[in-house]
C-alpha positions as CSV (number, residue, x, y, z in Angstrom):
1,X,-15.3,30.1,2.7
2,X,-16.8,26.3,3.8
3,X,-14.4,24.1,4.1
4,X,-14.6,20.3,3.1
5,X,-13.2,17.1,4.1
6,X,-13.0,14.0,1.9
7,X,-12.3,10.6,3.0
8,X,-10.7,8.8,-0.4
9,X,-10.2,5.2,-0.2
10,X,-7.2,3.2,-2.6
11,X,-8.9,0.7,-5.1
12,X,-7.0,-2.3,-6.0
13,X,-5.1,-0.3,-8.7
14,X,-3.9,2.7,-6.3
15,X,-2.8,0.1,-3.6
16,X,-0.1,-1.3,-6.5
17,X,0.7,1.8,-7.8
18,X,1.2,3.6,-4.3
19,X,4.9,4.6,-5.7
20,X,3.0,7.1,-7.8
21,X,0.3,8.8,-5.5
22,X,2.2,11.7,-4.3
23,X,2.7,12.7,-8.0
24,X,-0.8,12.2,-8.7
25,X,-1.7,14.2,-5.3
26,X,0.1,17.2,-6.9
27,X,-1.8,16.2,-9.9
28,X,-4.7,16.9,-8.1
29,X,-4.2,20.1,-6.2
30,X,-3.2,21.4,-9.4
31,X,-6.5,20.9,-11.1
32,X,-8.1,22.0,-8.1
33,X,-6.1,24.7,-8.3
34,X,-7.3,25.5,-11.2
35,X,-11.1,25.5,-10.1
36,X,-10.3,27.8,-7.4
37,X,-10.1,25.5,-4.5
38,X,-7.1,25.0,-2.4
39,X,-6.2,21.6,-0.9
40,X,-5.2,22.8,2.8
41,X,-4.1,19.5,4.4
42,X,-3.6,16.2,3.1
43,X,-3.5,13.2,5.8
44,X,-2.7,9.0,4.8
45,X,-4.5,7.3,7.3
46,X,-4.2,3.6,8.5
47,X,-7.3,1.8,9.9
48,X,-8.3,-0.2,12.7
49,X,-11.6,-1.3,13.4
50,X,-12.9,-2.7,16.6
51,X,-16.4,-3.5,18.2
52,X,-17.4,-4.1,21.5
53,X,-21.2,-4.7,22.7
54,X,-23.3,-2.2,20.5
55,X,-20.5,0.0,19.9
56,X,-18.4,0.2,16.6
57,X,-15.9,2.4,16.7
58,X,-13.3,3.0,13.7
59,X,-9.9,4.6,14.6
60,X,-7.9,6.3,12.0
61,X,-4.0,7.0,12.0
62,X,-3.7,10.1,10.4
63,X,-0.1,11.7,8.7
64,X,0.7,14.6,7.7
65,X,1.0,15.0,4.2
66,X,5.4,15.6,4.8
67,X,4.7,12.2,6.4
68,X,2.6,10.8,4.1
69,X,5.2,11.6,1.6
70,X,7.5,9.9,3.8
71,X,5.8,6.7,4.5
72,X,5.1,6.1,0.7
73,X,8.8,7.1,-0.2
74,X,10.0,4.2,2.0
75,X,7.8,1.5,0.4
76,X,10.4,-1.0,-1.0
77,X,8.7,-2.9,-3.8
78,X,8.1,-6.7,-3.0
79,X,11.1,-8.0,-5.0
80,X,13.5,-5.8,-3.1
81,X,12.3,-7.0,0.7
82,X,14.3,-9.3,2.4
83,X,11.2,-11.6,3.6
84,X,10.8,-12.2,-0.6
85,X,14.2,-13.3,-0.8
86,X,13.9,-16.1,2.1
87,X,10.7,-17.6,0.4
88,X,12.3,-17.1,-3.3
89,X,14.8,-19.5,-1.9
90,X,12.7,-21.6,-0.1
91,X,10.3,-21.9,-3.5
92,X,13.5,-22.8,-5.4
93,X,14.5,-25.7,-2.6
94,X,10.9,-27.1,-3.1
95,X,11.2,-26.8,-7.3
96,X,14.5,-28.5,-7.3
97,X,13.1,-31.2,-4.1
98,X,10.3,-32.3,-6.8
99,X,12.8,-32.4,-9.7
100,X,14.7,-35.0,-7.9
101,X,11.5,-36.8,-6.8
102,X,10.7,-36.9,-10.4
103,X,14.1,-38.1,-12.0
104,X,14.2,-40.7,-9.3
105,X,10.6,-42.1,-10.4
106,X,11.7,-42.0,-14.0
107,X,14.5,-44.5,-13.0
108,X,12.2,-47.0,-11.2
């Protein structure tokens, strides 16, 4: 039986709904399922590209798919990481900073 190896890259919708890929992945082997071909091994990969002279080489890290079930488990949505907290509170400073600039013009 010939085996196959697809390289699928996330459009701009996947990338914000990453939560729900694993579902989707089980999704998929279902219908493939279905068709009579089985999904052996599913890797996430993460990309760096670098060039030197005439050589471009692209390296990808692959996980397994326990892994990649893993990695996108652990994604914390941007309202929930600390770093969006500090520049919340640092956007409200700045908000309240003009407000005060502003009712201080409105008395001169």
């Amino acid at each position: 039986m010939p085996t196959y190896i697809s390289l699928l890259k996330l459009g701009h919708q996947g990338v914000t709904s990453i939560k729900e890929s694993p579902s989707r992945l089980d999704a998929a082997r279902e219908l493939l399922r279905n068709f009579g071909v089985e999904m052996k091994d599913v890797y996430l990969t993460l990309l760096a590209v670098s060039a030197s002279g005439n050589v471009t080489s692209e390296t990808l890290r692959a996980f397994r798919e326990d892994e990649y079930r893993d990695v996108v488990g652990a994604i914390q949505p941007a309202g929930e990481h600390p770093a969006f907290a500090a520049a919340e509170a640092v956007r409200q400073k700045l908000v309240e900073s003009l407000e005060e600039l502003q009712r201080a013009l409105r008395r001169d």
